[in-house]
N, C-alpha and C positions, 0 to 999 in steps of 0.2 A: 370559656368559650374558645373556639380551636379559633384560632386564629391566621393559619395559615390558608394555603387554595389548596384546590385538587391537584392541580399541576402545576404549569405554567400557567397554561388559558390555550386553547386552540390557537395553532402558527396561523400568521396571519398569509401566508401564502399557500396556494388549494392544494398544489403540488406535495406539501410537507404532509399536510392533514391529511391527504389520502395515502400518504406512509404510513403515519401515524394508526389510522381507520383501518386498513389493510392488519397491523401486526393486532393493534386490539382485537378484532374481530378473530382470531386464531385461540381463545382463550378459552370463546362459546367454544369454537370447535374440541379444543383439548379436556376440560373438565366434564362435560355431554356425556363422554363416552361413559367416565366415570359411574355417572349417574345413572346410564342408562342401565350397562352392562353389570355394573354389581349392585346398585340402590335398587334398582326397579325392579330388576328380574331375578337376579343370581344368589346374590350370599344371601340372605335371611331364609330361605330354606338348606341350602348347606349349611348354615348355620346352624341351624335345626336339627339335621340329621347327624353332626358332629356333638352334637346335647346329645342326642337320643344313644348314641356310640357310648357316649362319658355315664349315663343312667344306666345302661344296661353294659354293663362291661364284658359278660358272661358268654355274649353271642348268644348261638340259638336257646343254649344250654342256661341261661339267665333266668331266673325268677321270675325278676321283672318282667319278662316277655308274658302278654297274654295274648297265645291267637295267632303271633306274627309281630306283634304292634309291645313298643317299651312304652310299659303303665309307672314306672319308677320315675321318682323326681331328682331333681339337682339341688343341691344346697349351694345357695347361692346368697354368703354374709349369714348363713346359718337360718334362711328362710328355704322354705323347701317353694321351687320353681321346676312347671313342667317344661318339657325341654322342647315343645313347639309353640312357649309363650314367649321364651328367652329371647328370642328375634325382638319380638313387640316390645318388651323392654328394655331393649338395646337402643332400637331406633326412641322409643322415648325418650329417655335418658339424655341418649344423643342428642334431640331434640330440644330438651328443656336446657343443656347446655349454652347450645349455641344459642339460643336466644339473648342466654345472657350477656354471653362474653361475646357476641358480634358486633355489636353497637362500638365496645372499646375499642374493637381492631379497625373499627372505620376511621373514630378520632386519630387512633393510633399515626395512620393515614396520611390526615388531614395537617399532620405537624413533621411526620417525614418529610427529607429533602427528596426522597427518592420512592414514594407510593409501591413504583413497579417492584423496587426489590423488595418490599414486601411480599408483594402479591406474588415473587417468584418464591420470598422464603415458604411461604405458606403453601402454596402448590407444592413446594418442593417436598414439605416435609408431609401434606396430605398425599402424594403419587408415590411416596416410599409406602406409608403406611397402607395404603391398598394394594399396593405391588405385593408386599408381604404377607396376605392374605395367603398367597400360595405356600405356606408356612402350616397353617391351620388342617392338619391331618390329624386322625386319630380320635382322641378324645380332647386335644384342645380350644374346648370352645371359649376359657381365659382367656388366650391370645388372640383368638378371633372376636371377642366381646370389645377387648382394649383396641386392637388394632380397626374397627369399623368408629367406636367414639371419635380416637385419631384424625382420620378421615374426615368423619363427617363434620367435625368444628374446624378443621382447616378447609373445606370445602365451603363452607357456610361463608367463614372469615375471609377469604377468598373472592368470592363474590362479590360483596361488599364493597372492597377497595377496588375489584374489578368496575363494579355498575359506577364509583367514584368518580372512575377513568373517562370517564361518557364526556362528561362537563369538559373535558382536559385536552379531547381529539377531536370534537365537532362544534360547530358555532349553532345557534338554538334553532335556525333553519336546519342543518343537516342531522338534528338528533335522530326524527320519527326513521329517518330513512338507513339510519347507522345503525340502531338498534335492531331494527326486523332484520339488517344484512346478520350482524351476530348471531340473530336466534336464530335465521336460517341457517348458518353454517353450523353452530350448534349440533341441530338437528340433523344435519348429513351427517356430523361427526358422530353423533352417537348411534345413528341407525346403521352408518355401513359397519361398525366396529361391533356391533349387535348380528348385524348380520352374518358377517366373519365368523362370531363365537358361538352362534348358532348351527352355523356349517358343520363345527367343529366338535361339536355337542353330540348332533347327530350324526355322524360319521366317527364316532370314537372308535368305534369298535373295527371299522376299518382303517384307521390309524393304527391300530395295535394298542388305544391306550382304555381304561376305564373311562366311567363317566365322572367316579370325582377326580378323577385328573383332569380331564377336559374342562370340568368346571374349575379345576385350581388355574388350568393355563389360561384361561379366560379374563380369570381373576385377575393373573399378572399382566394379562394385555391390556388389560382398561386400566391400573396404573402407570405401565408405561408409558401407556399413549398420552396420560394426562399429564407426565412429568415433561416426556421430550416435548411435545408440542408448548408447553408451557417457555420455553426458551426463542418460542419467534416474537411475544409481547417481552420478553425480559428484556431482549435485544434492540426489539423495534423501536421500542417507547423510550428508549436512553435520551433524544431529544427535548423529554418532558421532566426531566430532572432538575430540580432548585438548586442555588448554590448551599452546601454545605455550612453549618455553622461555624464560626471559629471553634468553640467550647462543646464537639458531641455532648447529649446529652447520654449517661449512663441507661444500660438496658432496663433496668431497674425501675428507675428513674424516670423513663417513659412510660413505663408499662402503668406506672402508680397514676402518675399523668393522667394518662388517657383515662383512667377511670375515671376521676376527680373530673375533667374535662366532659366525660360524659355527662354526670352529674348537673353540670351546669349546662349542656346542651339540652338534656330533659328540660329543665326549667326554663332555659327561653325561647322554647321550641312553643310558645303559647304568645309566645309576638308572630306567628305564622299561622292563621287560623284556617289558612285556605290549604294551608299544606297540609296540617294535620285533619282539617276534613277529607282533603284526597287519602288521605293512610289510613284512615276509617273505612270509607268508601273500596277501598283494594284491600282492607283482612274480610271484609265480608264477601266480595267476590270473589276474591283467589279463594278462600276457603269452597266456595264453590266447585272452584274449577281442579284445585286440588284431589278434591273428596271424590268426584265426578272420574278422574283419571286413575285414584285407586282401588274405586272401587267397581270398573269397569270389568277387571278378565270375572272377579265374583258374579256381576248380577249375570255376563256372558255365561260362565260356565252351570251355575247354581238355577237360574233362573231362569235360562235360553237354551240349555242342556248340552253346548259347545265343548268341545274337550282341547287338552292344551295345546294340541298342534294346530287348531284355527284359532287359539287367543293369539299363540306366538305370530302368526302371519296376521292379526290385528293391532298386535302393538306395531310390528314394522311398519305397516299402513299408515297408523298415524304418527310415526316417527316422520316419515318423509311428507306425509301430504302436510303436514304440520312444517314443514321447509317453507314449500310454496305459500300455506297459509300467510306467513308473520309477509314475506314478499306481499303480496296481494295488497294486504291491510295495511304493509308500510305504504305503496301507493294510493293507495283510499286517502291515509290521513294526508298526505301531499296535497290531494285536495280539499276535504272535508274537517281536516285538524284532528289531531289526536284523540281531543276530546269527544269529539261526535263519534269517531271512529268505535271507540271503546264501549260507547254508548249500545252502539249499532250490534256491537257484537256481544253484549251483553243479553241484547232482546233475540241474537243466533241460537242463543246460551239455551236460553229458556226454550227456543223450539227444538233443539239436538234433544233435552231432557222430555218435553212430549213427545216425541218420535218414539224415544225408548221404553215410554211409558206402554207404548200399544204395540211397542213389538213384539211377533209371533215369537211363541218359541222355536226351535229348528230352525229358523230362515237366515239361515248364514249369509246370504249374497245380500239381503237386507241388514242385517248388522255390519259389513262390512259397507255399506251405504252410510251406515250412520257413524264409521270411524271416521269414513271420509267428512262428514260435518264435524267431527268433534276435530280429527287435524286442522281445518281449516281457520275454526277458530280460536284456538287451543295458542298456536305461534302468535295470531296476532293481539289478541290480548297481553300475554306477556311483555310483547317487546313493545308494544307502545302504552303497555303500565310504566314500564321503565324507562319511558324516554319523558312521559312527559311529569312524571317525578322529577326526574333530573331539574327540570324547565323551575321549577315551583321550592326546591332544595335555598336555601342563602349561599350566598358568592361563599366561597373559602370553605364549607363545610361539608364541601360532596360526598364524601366517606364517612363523615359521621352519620348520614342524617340517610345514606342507603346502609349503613348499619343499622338503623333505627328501620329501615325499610326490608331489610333481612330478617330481622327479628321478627314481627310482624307479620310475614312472609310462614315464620317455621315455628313460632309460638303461640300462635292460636290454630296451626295449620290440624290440630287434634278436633278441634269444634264439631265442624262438618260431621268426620268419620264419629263421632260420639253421637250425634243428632240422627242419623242413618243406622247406628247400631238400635240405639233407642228404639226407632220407631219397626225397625226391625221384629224387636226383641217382642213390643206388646202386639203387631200385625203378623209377625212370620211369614209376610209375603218383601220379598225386595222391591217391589212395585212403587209402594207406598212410601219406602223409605228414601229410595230415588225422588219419586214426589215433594217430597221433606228440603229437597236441596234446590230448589225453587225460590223457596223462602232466601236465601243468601245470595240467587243473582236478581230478586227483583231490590231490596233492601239494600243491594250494595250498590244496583244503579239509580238508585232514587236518591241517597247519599250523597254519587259524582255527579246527578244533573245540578245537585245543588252546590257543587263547586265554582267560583269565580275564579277560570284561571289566570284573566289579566290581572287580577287581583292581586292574586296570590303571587305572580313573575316578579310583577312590579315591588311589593314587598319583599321578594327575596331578594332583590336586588341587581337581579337579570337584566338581561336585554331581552325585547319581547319578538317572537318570531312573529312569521308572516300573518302562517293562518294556524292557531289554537282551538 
């Protein structure tokens, strides 16, 4: 069991912590971008059309081309893959990774003297690895396969030891309100840097450049942006650093650690019963809220007959109204507690997905109504899942145990979208399948009403906030 804290512990004067609070929160802003600008929207279709470049190598003149369209597949480890599944693969993969190796990097964390430099090795080495996406021309879709894994398990890892950080710069009164400030920043950070590359997308052509250049210089900007800005927490949080051991331990040496360490955090993660009903309670709703988020521009376009240029000014919509959201709901829980909050917004949940149930098709100004409910409570879910995790985590294991809460997060994050394909598959209407994701926010808040979080505080060994 890690035995070390998250940090120090929050300075005990306001002055420091709002240093402190100010550089943390720049982290949401820096990795956002990442997310938004190449996870959400950008590379897994140039991805795709860099497979489809490596399948039909021939150009017009190709076999494989029928119609316009490459029918030719990729050998990939000597299995033959079509080159617009290869994306879906990638991100799984990626996926199943991180799940594993997250958890370690929290430990990892937890027994560092210096968490932040972790958290800057790891940004450091995920904001190359997407910078360099802008590499990926031609038919390299290897280096683009490698370099998004890269990525996405230093971003995962990343996390982790960031949401660690919570415990470390606010006292358990200023969590709910520290958190939604992150997610809101977060979310300006990844909507203007969205917006920018957007601009840039469509105006290629009056820049003088193509559009997969546009899309590479995109690429590079949402790593940039995550690596520079990732140097105001490197900097800011130097205050939160432990003394050094006499005797480093070997890199090696820790790495095996943390494993081992995990290990033993699994097994007494069952003296916390109230915590691990809250980690219950949040895979089956965030798998909600997940599902719900990606598979919104489809039932939009598919089902509502929208075309890309009013999905793109709907993701922006709720890039930003999702700003204001987590604000809002950080005030709510101020008064109402976290836990009612989430509550609250779980029963949002379920009316944002009736709404979309009976929405006409065509009626853009109405769907553009209903991004605005899903930004609203899109931000505040997240940030006060995350805060009041923190509250319910054991003293000294903040990294390990938002490892465990990362994982969680992107290991069952496949559920949902399997349960919506499904229902898809036997109804052929997206209606019904939408429908279907009902079931994960009523189950996941019947779950957290059965949470005792004094409970659970007081067993981790917390100090208990105001109001819960």
């Amino acid at each position: 069991m890690s035995t070390g804290t998250a940090a120090t512990g929050p300075a005990a004067d306001p002055a420091v912590r709002r240093r402190h609070q100010r550089a943390w929160y720049v982290y949401d802003w820096a990795n956002s971008a990442y997310y938004t600008t190449t996870v959400t929207v950008l590379f897994s279709p140039y991805l795709a059309s860099v497979a489809r470049a490596a399948a039909c190598p021939g150009g017009d003149a190709d076999p494989g081309l029928v119609d316009g369209v490459c029918t030719a597949d990729l050998s990939v480890l000597g299995v033959a893959v079509a080159p617009g599944s290869l994306p879906l693969y990638v991100v799984t993969l990626t996926t199943i990774l991180t799940a594993v190796l997250v958890p370690a990097a929290g430990v990892l964390a937890d027994r560092s003297a210096s968490p932040r430099r972790l958290l800057g090795a790891l940004a450091g080495v995920g904001a190359l690895a997407a910078a360099s996406m802008v590499l990926v021309v031609d038919t390299r879709w290897q280096l683009g396969a490698l370099l998004e894994i890269i990525a996405g398990i230093c971003f995962g890892a990343s996390i982790a030891v960031y949401n660690g950080l919570l415990a470390a710069v606010a006292t358990p009164d200023e969590r709910d309100r520290v958190s939604s400030r992150g997610w809101a920043l977060g979310y300006a950070g990844g909507g203007i840097l969205l917006a920018v590359n957007l601009a840039t997308l469509t105006l290629a052509e009056t820049l003088g450049i193509s559009e997969p250049a546009a899309v590479r210089i995109s690429l590079l900007s949402a790593g940039v942006w995550w690596g520079l800005f990732t140097l105001v927490p490197l900097i800011g949080l130097r205050g939160l650093d432990r003394p050094r051991p006499a005797t480093p331990t070997p890199v090696t040496a820790a790495v095996t650690g943390a494993f081992g360490a995990l290990l033993t955090t699994l097994r007494h993660a069952r003296r916390y019963p109230q915590t691990l009903l809250f980690l219950g309670a949040f895979v089956l709703f965030n798998d909600g809220v997940q599902t719900v988020i990606v598979t919104a521009s489809l039932y939009g376009q598919d089902e509502l007959g929208f075309d890309s240029s009013q999905l793109v000014i709907t993701i922006l919509l709720v890039q930003f109204v999702a700003l204001a959201g987590a604000l809002v709901f950080g005030a709510l829980a101020a008064r109402l507690g976290a836990w009612r909050t989430i509550l609250t917004s779980l029963v949002l949940w379920l009316a944002v997905v009736t709404s979309a149930l009976f929405l006409p098709a065509g009626r853009f100004g109405l769907f553009l109504v209903l991004a605005v409910g899903i930004g609203l409570v899109l931000g505040g879910t997240q940030a006060l899942s995350r805060s009041l995790y923190s509250q319910l985590v054991p003293r000294g294991q903040e990294a390990a145990y938002f490892g465990l809460y990362q994982a969680a997060d992107r290991g069952t994050s496949w559920l949902g979208t399997l349960v919506f394909g499904l229902v898809y598959q036997v109804t052929g209407s997206y209606r019904p399948a939408l429908a279907s994701l009902m079931v994960f926010f009523v189950l996941g808040g019947v779950l957290l009403a059965t949470v005792k979080v004094r409970a659970g505080i007081e067993a981790a060994g917390n100090d208990q906030p105001t109001i819960v």
